[in-house]
C-alpha positions as CSV (number, residue, x, y, z in Angstrom):
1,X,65.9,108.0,95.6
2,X,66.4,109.9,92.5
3,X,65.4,110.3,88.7
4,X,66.3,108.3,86.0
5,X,67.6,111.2,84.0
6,X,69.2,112.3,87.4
7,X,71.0,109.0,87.0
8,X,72.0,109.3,83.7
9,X,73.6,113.0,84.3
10,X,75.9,111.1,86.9
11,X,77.0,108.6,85.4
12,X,77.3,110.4,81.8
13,X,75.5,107.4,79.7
14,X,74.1,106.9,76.8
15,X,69.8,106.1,76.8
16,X,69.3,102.8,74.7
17,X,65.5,102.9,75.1
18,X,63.5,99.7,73.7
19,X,60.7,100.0,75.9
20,X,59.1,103.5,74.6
21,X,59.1,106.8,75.7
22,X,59.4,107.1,79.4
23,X,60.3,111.0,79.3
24,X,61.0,112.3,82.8
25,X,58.4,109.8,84.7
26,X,60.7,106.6,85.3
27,X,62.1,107.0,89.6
28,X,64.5,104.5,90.7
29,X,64.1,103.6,94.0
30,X,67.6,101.6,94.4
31,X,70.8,100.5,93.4
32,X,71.4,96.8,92.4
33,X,74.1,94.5,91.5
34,X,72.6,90.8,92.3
35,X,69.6,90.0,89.9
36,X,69.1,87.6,93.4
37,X,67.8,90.2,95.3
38,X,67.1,92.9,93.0
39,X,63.5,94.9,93.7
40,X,61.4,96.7,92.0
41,X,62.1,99.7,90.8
42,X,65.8,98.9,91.1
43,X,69.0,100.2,89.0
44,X,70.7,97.1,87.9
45,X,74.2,97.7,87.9
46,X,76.1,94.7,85.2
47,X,79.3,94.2,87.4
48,X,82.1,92.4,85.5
49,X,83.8,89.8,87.8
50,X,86.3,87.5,87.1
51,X,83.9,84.7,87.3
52,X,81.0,86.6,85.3
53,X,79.7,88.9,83.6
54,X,76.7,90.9,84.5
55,X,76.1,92.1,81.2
56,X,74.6,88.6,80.9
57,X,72.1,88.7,83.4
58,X,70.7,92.0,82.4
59,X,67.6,90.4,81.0
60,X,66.9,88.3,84.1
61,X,67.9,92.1,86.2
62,X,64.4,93.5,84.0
63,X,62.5,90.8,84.3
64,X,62.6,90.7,87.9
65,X,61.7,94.2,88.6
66,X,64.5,96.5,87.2
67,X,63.4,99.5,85.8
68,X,66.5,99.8,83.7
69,X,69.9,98.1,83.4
70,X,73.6,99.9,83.4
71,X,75.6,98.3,80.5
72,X,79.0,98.2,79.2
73,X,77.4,97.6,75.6
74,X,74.3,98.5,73.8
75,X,73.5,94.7,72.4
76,X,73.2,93.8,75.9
77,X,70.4,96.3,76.8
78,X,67.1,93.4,76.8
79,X,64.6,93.8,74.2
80,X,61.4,95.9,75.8
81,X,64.4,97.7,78.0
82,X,65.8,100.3,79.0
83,X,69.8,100.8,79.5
84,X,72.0,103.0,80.5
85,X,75.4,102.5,78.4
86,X,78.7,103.5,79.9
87,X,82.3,102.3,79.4
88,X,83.0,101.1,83.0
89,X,80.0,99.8,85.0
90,X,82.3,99.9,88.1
91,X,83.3,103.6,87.8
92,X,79.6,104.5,86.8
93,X,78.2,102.7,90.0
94,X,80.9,104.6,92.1
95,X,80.3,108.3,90.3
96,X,76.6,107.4,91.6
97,X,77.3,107.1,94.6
98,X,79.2,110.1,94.8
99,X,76.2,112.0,93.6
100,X,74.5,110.5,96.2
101,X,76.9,110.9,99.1
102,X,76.5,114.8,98.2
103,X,72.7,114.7,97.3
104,X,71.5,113.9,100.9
105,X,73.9,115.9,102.4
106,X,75.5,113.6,105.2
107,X,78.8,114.1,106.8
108,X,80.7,111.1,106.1
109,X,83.4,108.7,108.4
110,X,85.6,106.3,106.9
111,X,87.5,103.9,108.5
112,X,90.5,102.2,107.3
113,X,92.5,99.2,108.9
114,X,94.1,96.0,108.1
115,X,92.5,94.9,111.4
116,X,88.8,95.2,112.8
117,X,87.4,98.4,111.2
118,X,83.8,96.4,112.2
119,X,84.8,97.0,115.7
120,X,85.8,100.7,115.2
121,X,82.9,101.6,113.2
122,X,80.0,99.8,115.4
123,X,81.8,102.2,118.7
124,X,81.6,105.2,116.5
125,X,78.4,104.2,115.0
126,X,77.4,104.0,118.8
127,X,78.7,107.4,119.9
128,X,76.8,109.0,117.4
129,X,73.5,107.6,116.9
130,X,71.6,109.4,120.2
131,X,72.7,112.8,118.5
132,X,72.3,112.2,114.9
133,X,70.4,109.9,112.3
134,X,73.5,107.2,111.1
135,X,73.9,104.9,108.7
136,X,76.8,102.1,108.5
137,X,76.4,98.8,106.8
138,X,78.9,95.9,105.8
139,X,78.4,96.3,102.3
140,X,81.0,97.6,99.6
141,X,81.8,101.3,99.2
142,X,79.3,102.8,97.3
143,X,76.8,100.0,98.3
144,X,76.7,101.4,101.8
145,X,76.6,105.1,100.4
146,X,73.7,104.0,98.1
147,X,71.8,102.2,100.9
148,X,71.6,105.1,102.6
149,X,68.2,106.8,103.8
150,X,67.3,110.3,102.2
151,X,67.6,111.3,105.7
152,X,70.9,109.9,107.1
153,X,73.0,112.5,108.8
154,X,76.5,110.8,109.1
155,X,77.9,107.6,107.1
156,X,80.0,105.4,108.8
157,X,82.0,103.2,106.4
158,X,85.0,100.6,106.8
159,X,87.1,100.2,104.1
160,X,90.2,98.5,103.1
161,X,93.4,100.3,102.6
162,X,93.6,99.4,99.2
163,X,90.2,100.8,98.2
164,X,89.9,104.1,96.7
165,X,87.9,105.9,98.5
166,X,87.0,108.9,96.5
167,X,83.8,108.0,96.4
168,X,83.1,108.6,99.9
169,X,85.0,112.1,100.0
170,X,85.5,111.9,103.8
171,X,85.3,114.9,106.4
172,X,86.9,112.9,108.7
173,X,89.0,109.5,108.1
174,X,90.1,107.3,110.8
175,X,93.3,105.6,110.0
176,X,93.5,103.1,112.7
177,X,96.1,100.5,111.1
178,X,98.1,100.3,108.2
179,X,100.0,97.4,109.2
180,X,103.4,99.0,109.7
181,X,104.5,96.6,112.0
182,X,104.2,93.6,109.7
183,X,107.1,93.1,107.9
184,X,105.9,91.3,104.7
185,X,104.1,94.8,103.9
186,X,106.1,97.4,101.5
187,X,106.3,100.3,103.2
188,X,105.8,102.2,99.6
189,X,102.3,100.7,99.6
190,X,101.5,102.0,102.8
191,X,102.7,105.6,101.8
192,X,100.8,105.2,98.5
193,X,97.5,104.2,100.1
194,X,98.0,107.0,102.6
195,X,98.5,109.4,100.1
196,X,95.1,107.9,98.5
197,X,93.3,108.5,101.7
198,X,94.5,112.4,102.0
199,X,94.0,112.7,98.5
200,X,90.2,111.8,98.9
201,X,89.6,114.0,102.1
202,X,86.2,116.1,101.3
203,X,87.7,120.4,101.4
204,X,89.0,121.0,105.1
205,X,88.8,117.2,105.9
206,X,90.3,115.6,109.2
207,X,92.4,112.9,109.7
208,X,92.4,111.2,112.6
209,X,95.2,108.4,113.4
210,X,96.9,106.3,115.4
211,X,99.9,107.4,116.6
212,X,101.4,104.2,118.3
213,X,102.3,103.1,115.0
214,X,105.4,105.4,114.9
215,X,105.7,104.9,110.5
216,X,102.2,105.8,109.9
217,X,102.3,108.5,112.1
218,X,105.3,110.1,110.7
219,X,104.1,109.8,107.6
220,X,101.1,111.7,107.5
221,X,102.7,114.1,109.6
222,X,105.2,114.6,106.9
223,X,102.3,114.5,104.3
224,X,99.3,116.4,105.3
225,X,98.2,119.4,103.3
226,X,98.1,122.5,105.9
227,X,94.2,123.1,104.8
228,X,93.7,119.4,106.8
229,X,93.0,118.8,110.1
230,X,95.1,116.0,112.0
231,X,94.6,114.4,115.5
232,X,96.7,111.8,116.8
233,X,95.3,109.4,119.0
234,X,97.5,107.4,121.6
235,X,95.5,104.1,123.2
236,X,99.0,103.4,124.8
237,X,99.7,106.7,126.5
238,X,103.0,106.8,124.5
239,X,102.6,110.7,123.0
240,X,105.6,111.6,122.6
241,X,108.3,113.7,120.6
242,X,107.1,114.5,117.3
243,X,103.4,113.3,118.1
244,X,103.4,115.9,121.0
245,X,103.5,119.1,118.1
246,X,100.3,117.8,116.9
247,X,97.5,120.3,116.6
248,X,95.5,118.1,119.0
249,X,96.7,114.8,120.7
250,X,94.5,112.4,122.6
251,X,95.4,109.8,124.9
252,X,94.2,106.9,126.9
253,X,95.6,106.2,130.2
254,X,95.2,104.0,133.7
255,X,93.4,101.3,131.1
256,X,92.3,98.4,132.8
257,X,89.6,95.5,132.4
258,X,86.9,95.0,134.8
259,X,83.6,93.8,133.3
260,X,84.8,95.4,130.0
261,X,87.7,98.3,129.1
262,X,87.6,101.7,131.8
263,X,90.5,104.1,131.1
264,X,90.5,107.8,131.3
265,X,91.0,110.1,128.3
266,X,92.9,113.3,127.5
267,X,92.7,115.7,124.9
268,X,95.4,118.2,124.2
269,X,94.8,121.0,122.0
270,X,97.9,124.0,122.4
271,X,98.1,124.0,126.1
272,X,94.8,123.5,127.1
273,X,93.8,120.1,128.3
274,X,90.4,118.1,128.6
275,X,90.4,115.1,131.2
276,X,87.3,112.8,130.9
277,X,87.5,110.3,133.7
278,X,86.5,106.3,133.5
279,X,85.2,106.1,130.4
280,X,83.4,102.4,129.6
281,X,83.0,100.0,126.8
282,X,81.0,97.3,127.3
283,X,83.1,95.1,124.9
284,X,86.8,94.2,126.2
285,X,89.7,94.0,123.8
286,X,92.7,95.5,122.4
287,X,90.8,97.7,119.9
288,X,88.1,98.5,122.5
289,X,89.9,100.9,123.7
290,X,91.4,103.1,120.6
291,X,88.0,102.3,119.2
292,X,86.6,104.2,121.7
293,X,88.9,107.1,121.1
294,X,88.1,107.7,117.7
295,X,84.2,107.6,118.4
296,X,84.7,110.4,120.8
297,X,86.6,112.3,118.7
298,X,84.3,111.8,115.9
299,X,81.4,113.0,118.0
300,X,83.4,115.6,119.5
301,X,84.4,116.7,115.5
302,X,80.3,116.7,114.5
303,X,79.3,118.6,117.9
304,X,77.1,115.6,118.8
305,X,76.6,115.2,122.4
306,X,79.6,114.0,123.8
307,X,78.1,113.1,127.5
308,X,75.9,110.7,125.1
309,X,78.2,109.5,123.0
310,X,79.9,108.3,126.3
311,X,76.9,107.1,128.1
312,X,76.4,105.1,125.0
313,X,79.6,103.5,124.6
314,X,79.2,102.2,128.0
315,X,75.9,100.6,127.1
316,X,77.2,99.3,124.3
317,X,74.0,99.1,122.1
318,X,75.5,98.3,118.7
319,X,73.7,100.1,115.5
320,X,75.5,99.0,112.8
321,X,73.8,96.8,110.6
């Protein structure tokens, strides 16, 4: 996975070393947080939680495989250790994984909803997966990043709108809910955590989001740095006004349910359009169908195969773990 200085360098930390020289030999071969199911070789990473302190298990982290601890203090590196000190154990375990993200070179997908980003990221996860290597899991940010094979071409990761996403530095983000349309939510928040998600985009990133929800649409319309690239998506065929200037609209149409979703799907760019007719998802549902707008897109975006990507939405042969 990588070096132990490598990991040092990324997370700028200081070596408390009580096992001996180790020089440049020591190689993690993954990133821990639970002493439970910690392996060998591991990182341990000593999260802080409001219920405990993982500074405190450190000790148990080494003598079940660890090869060295992340600490917040050097009295907590075990004796016969070896620890990596750093101010904030969080913020070191997510500058990891942004080391990582860019080490093996994948394009990353995020997906952010209040709603069922599972959903949205096992249909892109599907659309993708007979063109490239993927890798999505349920895990926390830089968890999933971390538990990523050397090898993976595209990450697929849900997140919550509240999450900073830096980490990840998306090429593309999916916005697919915000919760606009709930009243008990401050719209300030959702303009903050909008402004979050731009603000993380990788150089040239591309936003992808729903324009049925008029607020968030408007928004990022009104927000988006000209160097990003933004696609509004319609499962409702309701483009309209505003929505209809966007550099590229796409929008489902004659959806109906017969032994899962079928609708046909169009996609605008200038005045050129692109018709694909009776496309199928397996699953049936409300978010079956914008779900399966944004994993064409996303394919479309990476140059995957898109004749594949719908053959395999329509099999519906989920690959995320």
């Amino acid at each position: 996975m990588f070096s132990f200085d490598e990991a040092v360098a990324a997370v700028n930390g200081t070596v408390v070393n009580r096992k001996g020289v180790i020089g440049g030999t020591l190689f993690i071969t993954g990133v821990s947080t639970d002493v439970r199911t910690i392996e060998e070789g591991n990182l341990f990473f000593a999260l802080k939680k409001d219920t405990f302190d993982g500074n405190d298990h450190a000790a148990t982290a080494m003598a079940r495989g660890a090869c060295a601890v992340v600490v917040s203090s050097m009295s907590k590196v075990p004796d016969y250790g070896i620890g990596i000190v750093v101010k904030d154990v969080s913020k070191a375990l997510a500058e990891l994984a942004e080391h990582y993200r860019y080490k093996i070179g994948a394009k990353v997908i995020t997906v952010t909803g209040t709603r069922d980003t599972d959903t949205y990221c096992s249909m892109i996860s599907e659309a993708l997966a007979p063109s490239y290597k993927i890798w999505s899991a349920r895990n926390s940010l830089p968890g999933t990043i971390l538990s990523a094979p050397q090898d993976t071409r595209v990450l697929i990761i849900g997140v919550d709108p509240e999450e900073d996403i830096r980490t990840a530095r998306p090429d593309i983000a999916v916005i697919a809910d915000m919760g606009s349309s709930d009243s008990s939510i401050n719209k300030e928040t959702i303009r903050n955590e909008c402004s979050g998600i731009i603000n993380s985009l990788a150089q040239n990133g591309i936003l992808i989001v729903n324009a049925d929800d008029g607020f968030l649409f408007d928004h990022i319309r009104n927000i988006i740095p000209i160097n990003n690239g933004l696609i509004a998506v319609s499962a409702d065929d309701k483009l309209n006004g505003s929505v209809k200037n966007c550099p590229v609209c796409v929008n489902a149409s004659d959806v109906r349910m017969n032994n899962g979703m079928h609708f046909d799907l169009t996609v605008t760019m200038g005045d050129r359009k692109n018709v694909i007719r009776d496309i199928h998802t397996v699953q049936e549902g409300d978010e079956c169908v914008p779900g399966a707008c944004y994993a064409f897109m996303c394919a479309s975006l990476l140059n995957a195969d898109t004749d594949k990507a719908v053959e395999s939405l329509s099999k519906g042969a989920s690959v995320y773990d």
